[in-house]
gemmi code that builds the backbone of each chain (N, CA, C; Angstrom):
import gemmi

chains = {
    "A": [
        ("UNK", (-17.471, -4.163, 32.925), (-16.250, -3.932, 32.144), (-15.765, -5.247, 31.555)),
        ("UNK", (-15.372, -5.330, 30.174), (-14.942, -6.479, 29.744), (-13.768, -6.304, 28.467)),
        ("UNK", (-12.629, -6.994, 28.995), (-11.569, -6.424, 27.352), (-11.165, -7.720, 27.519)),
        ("UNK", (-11.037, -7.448, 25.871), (-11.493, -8.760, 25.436), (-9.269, -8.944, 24.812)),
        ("UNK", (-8.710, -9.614, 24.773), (-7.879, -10.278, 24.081), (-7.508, -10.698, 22.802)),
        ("UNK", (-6.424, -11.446, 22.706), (-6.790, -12.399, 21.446), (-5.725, -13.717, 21.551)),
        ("UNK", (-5.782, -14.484, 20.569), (-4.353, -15.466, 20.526), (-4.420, -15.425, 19.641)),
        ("UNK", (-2.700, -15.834, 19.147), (-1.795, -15.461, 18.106), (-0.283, -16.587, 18.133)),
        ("UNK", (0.104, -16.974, 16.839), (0.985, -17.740, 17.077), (0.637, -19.093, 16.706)),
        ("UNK", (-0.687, -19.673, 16.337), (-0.688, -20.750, 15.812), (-1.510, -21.767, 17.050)),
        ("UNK", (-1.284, -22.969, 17.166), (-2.008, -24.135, 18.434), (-1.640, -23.509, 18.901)),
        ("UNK", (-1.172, -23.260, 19.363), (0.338, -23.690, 21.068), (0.387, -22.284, 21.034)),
        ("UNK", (-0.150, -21.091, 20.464), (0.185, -19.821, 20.873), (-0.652, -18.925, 21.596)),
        ("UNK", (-0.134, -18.645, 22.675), (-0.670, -17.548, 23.839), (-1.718, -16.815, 23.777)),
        ("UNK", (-2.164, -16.271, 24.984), (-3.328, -15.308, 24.150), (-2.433, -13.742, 24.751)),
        ("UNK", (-2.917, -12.878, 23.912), (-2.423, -11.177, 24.308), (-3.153, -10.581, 24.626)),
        ("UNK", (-3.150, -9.193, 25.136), (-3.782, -8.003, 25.225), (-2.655, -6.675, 24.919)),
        ("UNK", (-3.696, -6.180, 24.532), (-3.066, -4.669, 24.306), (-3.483, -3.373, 24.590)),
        ("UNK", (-2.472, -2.990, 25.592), (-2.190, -1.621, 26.537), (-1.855, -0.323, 26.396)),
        ("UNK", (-2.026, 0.408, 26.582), (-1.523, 1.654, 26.533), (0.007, 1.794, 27.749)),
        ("UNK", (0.756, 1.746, 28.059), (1.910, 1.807, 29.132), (1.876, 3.343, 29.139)),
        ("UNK", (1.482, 3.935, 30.341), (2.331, 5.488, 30.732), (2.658, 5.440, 32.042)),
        ("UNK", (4.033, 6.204, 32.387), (5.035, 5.719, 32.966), (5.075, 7.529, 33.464)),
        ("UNK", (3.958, 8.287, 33.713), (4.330, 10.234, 33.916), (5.733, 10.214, 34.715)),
        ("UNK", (6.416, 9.764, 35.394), (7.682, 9.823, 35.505), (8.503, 9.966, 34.363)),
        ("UNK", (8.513, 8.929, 33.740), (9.541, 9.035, 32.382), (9.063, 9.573, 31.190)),
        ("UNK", (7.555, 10.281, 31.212), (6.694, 10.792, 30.267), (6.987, 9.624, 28.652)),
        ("UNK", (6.364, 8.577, 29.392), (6.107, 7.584, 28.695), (5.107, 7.315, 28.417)),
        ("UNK", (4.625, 7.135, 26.867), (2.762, 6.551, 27.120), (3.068, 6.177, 25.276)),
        ("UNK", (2.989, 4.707, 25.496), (3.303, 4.144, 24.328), (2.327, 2.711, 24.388)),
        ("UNK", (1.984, 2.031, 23.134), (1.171, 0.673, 23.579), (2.251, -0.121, 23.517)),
        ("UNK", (1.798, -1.438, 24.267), (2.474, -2.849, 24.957), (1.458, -3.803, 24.188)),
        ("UNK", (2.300, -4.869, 23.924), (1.431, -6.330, 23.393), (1.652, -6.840, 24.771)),
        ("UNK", (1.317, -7.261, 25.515), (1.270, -8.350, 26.595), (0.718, -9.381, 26.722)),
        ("UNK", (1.407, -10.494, 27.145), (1.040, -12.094, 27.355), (0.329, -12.218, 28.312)),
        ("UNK", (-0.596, -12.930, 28.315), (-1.684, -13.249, 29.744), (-0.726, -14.264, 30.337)),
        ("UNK", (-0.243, -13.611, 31.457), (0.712, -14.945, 32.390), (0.383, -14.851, 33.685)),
        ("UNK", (-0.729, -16.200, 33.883), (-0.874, -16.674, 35.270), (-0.421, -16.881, 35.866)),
        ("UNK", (0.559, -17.273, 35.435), (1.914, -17.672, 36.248), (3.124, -16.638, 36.760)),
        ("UNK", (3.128, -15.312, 36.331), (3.814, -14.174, 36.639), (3.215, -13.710, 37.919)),
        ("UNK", (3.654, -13.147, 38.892), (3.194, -12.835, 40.380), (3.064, -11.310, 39.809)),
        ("UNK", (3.325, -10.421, 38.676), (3.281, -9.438, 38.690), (3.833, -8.809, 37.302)),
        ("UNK", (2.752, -8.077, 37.082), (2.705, -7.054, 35.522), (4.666, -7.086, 35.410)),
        ("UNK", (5.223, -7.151, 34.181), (6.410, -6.985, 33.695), (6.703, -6.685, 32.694)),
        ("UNK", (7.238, -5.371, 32.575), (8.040, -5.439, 30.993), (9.013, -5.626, 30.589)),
        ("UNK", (9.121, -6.496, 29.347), (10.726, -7.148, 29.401), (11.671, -6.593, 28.218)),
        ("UNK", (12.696, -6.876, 27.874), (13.758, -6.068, 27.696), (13.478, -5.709, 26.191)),
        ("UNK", (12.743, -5.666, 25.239), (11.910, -5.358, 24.071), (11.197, -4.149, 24.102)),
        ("UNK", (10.527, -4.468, 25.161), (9.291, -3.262, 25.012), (10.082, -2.117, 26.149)),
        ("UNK", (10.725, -2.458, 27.042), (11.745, -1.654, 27.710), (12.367, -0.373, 26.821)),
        ("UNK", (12.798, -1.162, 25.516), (13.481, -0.253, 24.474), (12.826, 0.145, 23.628)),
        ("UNK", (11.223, -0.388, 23.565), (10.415, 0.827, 22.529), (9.612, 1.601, 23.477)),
        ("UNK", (9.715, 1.357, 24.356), (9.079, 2.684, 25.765), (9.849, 3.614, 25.745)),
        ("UNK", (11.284, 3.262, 25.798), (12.463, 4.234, 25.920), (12.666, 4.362, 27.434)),
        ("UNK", (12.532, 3.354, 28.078), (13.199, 3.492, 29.453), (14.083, 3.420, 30.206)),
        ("UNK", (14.480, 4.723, 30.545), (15.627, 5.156, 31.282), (15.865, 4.406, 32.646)),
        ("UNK", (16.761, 3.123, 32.660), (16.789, 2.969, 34.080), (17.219, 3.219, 34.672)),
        ("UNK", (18.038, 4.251, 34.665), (19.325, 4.755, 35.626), (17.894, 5.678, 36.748)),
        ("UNK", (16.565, 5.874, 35.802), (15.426, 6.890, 36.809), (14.927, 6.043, 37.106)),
        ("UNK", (14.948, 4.434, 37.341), (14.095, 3.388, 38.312), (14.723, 3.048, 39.622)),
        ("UNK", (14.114, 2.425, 40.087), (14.740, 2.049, 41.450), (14.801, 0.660, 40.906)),
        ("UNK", (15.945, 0.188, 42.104), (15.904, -1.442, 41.846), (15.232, -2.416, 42.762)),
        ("UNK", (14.492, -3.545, 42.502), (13.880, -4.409, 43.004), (14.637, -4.990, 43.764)),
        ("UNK", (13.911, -4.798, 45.275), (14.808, -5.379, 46.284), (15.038, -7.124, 46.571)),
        ("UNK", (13.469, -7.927, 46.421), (13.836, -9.189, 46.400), (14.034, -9.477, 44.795)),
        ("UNK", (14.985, -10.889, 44.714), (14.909, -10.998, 43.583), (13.702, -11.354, 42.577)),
        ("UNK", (13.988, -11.754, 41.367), (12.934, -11.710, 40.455), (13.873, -13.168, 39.670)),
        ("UNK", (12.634, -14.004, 40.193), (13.272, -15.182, 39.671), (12.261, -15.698, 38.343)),
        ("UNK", (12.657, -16.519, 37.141), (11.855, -16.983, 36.282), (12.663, -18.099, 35.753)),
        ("UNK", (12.354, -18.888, 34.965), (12.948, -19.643, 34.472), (14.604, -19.984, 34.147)),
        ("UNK", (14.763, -19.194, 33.213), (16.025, -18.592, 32.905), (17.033, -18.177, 34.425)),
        ("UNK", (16.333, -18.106, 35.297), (17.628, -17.561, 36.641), (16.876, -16.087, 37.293)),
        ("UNK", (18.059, -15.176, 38.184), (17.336, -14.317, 38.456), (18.356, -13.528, 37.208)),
        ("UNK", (17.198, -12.538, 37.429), (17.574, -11.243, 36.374), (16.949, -9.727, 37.085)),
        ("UNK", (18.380, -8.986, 36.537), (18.364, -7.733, 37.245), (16.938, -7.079, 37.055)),
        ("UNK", (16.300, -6.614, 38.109), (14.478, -6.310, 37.830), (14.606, -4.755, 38.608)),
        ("UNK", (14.075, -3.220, 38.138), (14.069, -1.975, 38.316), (12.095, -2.235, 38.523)),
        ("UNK", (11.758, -1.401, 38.690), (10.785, -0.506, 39.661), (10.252, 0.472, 39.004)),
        ("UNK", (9.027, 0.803, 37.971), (8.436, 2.009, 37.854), (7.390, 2.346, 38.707)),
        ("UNK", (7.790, 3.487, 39.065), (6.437, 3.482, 40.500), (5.387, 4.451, 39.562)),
        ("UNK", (3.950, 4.387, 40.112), (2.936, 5.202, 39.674), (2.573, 4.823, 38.214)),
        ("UNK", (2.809, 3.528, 37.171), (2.330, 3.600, 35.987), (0.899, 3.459, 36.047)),
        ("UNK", (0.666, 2.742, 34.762), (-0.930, 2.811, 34.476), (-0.975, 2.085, 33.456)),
        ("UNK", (-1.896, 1.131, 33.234), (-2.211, 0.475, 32.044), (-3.460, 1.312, 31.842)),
        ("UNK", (-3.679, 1.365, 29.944), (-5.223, 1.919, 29.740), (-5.469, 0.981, 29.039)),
        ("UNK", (-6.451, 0.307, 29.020), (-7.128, -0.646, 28.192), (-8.646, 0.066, 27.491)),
        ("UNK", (-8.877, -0.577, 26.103), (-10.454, -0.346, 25.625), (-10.586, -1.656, 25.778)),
        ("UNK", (-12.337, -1.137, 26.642), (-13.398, -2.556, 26.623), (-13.927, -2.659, 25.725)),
        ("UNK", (-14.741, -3.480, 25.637), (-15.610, -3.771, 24.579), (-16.731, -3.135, 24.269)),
        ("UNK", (-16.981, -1.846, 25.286), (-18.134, -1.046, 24.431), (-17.236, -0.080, 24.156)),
        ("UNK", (-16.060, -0.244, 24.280), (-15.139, 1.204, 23.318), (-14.825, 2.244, 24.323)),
        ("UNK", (-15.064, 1.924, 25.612), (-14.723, 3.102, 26.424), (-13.116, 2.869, 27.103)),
        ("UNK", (-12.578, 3.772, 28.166), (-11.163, 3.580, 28.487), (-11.437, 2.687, 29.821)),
        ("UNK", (-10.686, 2.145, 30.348), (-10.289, 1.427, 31.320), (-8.660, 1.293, 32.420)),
        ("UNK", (-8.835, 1.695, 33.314), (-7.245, 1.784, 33.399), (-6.940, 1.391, 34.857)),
        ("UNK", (-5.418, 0.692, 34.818), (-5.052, -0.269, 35.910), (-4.013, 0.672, 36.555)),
        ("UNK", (-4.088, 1.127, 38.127), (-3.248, 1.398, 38.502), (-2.070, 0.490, 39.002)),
        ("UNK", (-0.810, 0.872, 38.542), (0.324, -0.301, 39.317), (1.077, 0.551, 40.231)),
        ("UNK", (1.240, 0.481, 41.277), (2.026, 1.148, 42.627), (3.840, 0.605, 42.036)),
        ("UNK", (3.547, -0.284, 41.664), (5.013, -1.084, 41.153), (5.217, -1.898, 39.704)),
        ("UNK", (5.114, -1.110, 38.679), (5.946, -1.699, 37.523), (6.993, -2.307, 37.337)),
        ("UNK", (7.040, -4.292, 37.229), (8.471, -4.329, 37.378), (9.334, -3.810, 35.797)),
        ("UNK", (9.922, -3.698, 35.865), (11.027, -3.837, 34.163), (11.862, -4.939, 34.136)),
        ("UNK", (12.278, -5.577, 33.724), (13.665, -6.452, 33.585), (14.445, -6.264, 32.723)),
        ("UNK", (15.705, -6.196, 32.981), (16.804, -6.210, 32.108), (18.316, -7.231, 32.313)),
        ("UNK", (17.869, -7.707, 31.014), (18.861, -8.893, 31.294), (20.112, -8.458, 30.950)),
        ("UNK", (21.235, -9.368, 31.794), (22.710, -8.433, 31.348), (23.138, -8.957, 29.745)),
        ("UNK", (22.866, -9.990, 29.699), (23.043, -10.693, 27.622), (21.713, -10.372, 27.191)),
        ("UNK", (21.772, -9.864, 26.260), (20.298, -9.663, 25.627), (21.246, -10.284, 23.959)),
        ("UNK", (20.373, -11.688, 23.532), (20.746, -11.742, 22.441), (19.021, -11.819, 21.894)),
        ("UNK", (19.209, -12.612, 20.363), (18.049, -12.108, 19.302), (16.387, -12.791, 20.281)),
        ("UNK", (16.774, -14.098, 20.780), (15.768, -14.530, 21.588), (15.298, -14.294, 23.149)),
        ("UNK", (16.062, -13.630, 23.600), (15.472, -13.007, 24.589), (14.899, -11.708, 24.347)),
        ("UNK", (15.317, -11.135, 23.159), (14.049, -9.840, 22.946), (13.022, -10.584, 21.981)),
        ("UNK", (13.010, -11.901, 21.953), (11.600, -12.480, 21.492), (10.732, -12.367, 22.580)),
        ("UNK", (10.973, -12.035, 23.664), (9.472, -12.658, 25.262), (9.148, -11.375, 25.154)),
        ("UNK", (7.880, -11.622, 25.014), (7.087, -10.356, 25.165), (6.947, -9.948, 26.746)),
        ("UNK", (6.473, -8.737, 26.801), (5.766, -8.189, 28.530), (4.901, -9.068, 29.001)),
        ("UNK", (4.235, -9.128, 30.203), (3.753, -10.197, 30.660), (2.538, -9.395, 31.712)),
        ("UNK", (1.289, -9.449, 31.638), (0.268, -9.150, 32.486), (-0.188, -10.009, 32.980)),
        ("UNK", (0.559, -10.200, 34.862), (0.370, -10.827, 35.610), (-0.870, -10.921, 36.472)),
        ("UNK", (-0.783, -11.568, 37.835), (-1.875, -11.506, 38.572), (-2.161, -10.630, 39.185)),
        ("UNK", (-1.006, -9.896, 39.443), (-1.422, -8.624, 40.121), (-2.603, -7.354, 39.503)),
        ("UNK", (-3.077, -7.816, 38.445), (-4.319, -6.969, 37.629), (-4.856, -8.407, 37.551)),
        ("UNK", (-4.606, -9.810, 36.901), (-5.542, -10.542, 36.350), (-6.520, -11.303, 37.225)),
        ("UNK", (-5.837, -11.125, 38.720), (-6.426, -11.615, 40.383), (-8.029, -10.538, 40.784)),
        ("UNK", (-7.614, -9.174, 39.818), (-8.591, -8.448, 40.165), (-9.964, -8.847, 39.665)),
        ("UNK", (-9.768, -10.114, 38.700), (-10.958, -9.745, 37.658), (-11.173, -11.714, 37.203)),
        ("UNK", (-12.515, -11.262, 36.738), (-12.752, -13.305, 35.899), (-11.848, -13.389, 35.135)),
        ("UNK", (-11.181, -14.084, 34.371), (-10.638, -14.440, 33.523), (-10.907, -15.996, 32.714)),
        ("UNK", (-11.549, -15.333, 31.281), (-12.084, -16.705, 30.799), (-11.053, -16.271, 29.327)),
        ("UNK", (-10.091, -17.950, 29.440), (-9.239, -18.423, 28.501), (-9.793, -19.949, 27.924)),
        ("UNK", (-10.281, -19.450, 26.878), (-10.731, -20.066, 25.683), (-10.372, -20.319, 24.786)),
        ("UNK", (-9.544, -21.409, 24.486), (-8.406, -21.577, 22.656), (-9.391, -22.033, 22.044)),
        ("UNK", (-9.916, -23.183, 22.333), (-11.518, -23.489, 21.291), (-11.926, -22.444, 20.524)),
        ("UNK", (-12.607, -21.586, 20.946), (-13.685, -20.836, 20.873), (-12.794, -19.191, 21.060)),
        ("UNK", (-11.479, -19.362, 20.504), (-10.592, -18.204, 20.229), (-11.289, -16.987, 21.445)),
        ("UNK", (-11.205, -16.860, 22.616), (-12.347, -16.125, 23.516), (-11.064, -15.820, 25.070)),
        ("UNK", (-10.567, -14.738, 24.317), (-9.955, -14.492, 25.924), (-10.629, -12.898, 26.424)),
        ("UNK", (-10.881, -13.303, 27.696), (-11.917, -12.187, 28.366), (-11.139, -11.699, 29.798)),
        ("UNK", (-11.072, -11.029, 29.676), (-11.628, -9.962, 31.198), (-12.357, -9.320, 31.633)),
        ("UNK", (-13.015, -9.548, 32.847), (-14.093, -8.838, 33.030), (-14.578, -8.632, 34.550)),
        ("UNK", (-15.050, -7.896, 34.918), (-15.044, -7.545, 36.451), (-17.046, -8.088, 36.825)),
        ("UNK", (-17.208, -9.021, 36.250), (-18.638, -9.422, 35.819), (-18.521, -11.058, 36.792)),
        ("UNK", (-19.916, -11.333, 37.461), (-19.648, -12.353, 38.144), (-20.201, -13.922, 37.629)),
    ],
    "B": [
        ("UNK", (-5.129, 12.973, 20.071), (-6.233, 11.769, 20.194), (-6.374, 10.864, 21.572)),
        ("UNK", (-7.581, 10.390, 21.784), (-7.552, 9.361, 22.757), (-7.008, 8.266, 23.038)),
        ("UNK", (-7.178, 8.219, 24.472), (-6.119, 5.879, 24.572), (-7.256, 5.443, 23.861)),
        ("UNK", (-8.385, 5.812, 23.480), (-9.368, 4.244, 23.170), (-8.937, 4.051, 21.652)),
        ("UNK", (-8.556, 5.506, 20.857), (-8.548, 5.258, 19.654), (-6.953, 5.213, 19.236)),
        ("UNK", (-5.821, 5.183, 20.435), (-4.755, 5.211, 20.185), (-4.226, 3.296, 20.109)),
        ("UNK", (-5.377, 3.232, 21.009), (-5.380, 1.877, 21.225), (-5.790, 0.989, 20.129)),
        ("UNK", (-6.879, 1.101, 19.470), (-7.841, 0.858, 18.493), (-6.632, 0.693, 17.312)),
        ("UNK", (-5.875, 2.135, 17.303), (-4.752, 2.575, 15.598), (-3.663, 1.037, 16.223)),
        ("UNK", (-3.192, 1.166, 17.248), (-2.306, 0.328, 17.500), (-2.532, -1.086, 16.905)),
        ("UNK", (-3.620, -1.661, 17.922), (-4.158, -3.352, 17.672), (-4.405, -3.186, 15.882)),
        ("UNK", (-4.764, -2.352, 15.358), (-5.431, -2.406, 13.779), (-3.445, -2.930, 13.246)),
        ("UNK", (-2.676, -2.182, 13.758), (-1.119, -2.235, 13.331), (-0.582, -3.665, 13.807)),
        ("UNK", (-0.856, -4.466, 15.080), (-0.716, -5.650, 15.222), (-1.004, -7.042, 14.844)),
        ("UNK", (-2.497, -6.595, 14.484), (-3.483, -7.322, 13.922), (-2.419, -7.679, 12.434)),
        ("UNK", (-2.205, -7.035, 11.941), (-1.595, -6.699, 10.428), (-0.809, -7.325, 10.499)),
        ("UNK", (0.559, -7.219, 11.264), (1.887, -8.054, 11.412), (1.555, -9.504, 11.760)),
        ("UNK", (0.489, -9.593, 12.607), (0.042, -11.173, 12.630), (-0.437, -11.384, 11.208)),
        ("UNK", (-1.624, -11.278, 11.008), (-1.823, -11.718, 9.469), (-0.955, -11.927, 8.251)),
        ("UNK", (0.299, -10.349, 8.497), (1.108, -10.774, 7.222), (2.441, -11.260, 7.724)),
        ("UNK", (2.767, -12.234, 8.755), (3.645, -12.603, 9.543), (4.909, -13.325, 8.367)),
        ("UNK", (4.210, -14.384, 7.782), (4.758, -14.978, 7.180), (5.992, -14.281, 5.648)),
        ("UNK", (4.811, -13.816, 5.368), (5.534, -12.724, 4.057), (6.659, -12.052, 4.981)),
        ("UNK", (6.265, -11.325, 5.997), (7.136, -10.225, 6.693), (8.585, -10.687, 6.736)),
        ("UNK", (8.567, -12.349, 7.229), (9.284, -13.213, 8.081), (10.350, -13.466, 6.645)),
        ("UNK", (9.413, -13.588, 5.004), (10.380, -14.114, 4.490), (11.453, -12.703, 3.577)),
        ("UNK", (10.749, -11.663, 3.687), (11.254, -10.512, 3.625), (12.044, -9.631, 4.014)),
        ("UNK", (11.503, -9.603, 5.350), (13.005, -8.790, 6.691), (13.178, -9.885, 7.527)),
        ("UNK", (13.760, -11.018, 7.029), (14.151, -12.011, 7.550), (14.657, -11.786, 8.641)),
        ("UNK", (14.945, -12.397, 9.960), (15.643, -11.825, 11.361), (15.619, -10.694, 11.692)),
        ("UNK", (14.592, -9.870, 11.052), (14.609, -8.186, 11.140), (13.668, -7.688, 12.342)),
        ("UNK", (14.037, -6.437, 12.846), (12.561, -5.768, 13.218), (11.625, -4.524, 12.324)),
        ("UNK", (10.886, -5.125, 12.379), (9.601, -3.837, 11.278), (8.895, -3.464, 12.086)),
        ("UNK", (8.750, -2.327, 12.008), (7.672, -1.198, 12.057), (6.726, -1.270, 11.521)),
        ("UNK", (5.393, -1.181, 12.099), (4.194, -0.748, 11.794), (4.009, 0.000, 11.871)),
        ("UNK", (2.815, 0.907, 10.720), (1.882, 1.793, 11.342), (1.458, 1.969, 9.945)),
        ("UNK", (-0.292, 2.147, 10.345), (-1.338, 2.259, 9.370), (-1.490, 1.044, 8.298)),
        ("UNK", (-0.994, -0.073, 9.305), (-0.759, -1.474, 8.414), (0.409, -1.367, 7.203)),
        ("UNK", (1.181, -0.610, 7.150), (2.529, -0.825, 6.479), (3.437, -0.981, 7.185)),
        ("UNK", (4.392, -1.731, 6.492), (6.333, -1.523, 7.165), (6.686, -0.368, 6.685)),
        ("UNK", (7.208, 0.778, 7.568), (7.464, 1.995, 7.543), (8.908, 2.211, 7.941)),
        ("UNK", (9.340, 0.901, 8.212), (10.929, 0.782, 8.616), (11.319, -0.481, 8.952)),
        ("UNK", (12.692, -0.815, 9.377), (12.701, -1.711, 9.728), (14.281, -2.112, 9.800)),
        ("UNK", (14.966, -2.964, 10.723), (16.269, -2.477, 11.374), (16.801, -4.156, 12.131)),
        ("UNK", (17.617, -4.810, 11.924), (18.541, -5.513, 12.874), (18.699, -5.100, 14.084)),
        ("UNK", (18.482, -4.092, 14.505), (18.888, -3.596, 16.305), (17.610, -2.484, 16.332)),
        ("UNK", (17.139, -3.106, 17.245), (15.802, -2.253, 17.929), (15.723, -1.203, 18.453)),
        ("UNK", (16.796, -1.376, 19.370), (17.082, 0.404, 20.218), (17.061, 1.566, 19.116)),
        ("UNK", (17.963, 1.263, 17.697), (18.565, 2.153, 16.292), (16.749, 2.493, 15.681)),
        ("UNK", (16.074, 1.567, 15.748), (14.798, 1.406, 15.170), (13.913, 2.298, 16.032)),
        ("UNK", (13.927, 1.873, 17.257), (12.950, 2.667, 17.888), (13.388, 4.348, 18.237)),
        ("UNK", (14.654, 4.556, 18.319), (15.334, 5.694, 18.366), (15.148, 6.551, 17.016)),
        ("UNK", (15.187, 6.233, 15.959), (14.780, 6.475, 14.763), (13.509, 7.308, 14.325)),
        ("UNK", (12.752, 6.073, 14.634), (10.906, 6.236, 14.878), (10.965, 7.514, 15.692)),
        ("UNK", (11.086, 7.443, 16.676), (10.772, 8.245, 18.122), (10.725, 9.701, 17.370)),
        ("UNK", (12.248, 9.987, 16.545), (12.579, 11.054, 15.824), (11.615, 12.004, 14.589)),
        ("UNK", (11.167, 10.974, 14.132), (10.408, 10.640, 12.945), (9.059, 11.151, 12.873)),
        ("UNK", (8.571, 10.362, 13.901), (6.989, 10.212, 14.125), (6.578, 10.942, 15.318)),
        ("UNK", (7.067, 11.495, 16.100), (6.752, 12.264, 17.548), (5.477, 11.607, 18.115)),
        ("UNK", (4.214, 12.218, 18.168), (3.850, 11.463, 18.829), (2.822, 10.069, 18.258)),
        ("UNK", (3.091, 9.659, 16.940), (2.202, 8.822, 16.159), (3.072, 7.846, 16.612)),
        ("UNK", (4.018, 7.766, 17.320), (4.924, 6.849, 17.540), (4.171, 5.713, 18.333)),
        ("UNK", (3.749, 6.252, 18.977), (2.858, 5.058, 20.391), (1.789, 4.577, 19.940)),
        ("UNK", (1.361, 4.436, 18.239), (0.135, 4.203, 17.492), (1.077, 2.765, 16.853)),
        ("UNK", (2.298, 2.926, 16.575), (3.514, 1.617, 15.866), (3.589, 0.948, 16.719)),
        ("UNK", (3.364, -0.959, 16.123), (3.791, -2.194, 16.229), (5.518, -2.418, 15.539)),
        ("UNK", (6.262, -2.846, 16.394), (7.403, -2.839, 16.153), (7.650, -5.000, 16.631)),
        ("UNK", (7.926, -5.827, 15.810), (7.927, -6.853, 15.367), (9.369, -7.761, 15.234)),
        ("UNK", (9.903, -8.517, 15.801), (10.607, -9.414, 15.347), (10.267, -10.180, 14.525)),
        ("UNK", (10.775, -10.427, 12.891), (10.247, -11.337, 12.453), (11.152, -12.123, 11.934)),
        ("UNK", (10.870, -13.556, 12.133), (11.551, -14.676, 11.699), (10.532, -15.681, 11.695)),
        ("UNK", (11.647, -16.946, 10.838), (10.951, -18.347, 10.363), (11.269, -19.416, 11.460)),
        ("UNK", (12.486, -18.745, 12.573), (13.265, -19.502, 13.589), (11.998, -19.894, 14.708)),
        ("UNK", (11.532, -21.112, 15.235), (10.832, -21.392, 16.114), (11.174, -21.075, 17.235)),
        ("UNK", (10.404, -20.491, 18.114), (10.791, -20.651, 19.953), (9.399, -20.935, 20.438)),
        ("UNK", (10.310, -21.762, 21.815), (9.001, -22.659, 22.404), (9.663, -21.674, 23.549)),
        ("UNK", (8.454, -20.975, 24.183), (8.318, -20.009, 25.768), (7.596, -20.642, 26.756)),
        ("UNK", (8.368, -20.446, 28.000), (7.859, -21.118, 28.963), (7.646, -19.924, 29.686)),
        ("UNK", (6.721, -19.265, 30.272), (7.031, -18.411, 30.943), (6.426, -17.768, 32.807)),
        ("UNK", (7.434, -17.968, 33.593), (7.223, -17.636, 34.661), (8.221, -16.843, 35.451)),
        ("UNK", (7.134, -15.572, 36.200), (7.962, -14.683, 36.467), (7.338, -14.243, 38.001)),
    ],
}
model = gemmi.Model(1)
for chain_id, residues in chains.items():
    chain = gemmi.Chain(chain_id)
    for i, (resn, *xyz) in enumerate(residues, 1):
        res = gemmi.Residue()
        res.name, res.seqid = resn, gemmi.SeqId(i, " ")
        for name, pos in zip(("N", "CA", "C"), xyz):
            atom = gemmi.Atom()
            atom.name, atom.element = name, gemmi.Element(name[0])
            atom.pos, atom.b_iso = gemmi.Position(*pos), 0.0
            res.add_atom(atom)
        chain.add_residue(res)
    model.add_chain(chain)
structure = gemmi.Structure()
structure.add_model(model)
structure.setup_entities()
């Protein structure tokens, strides 16, 4: 299995992937741009893609320890049972179970905090190689040794 | 239709907003646009109004749209979560 990425944004810009998000609780199933973040302990969607999912949080639970990042902590809800679907690179489906989707929602949401995209953490990227390549424009996943 | 090819319509709609970033940026200046089928099909100052809109609109071609902040304003992201 291998899905492949991209970067976007110029030098200095990130690499992405792109998801399918379904959420059969909230009969959600919409795509996500997500940031490859090594540094995230865990898949997140942040307060952008929150509102083109259409997610209801009053139907999440709330995250019991906090959810700390840069910025401070911020209020973090709970989708239980989602699913990422990804296409690999021979075109077939691929899909990540998450026991725990976090969401975040910040209490100020001005124009730059719905700039941060979602974030696909280690909790899927721990499962798998991960070769990040800006040279050679080459971001990979792959369950290949 | 399928995730592979829902997936496929999507990235073809992202792909697009990257490439025509700049134009987009000097056009719906501070705006959000809508994608889909590589056009702006909308596009709105408040996202929730935008995506609430869409949702209405498009039923389920909706989850095939890139929906975009675009501006000329720089941000540098640090991000850990």
């Amino acid at each position: 299995m291998r899905l492949r990425g991209y970067f976007r944004d110029g030098a200095l810009g990130p690499a992405y992937i792109i998801a399918i998000v379904s959420i059969p609780l909230l009969k959600i199933e919409q795509n996500v741009e997500f940031l490859i973040d090594t540094g995230a302990t865990k898949t997140t969607i942040l307060d952008r893609d929150a509102i083109t999912l259409g997610i209801s949080y009053a139907k999440l639970s709330k995250l019991r320890q906090p959810l700390l990042g840069l910025g401070g902590l911020v209020e973090t809800y709970v989708a239980r049972d989602a699913k990422l679907h990804f296409k690999t690179e021979e075109g077939l489906e691929h899909n990540e179970v998450l026991p725990e989707l976090l969401v975040v929602k910040h209490r100020k949401v001005d124009d730059n905090i719905m700039r941060i995209p979602s974030v696909l953490g280690r909790d899927i990227l721990n499962r798998y190689k991960l070769v990040y390549d800006k040279q050679h424009a080459t971001l990979l996943i792959a369950d290949e040794t | 239709m399928s995730v592979v090819e829902l997936i496929s319509r999507a990235a073809e709609n992202r792909s697009w907003v990257s490439a025509n970033y700049v134009d987009l940026a000097r056009k719906y200046r501070d705006r959000w646009v809508a994608v889909l089928d590589k056009a702006v099909i909308d596009n709105d100052k408040d996202l929730e109004k935008l995506a609430k809109r869409l949702r209405k609109r498009l039923d389920k071609r909706y989850a095939e749209v890139a929906m975009e902040y675009v501006t000329k304003k720089p941000l540098v992201m640090v991000l850990v979560i």
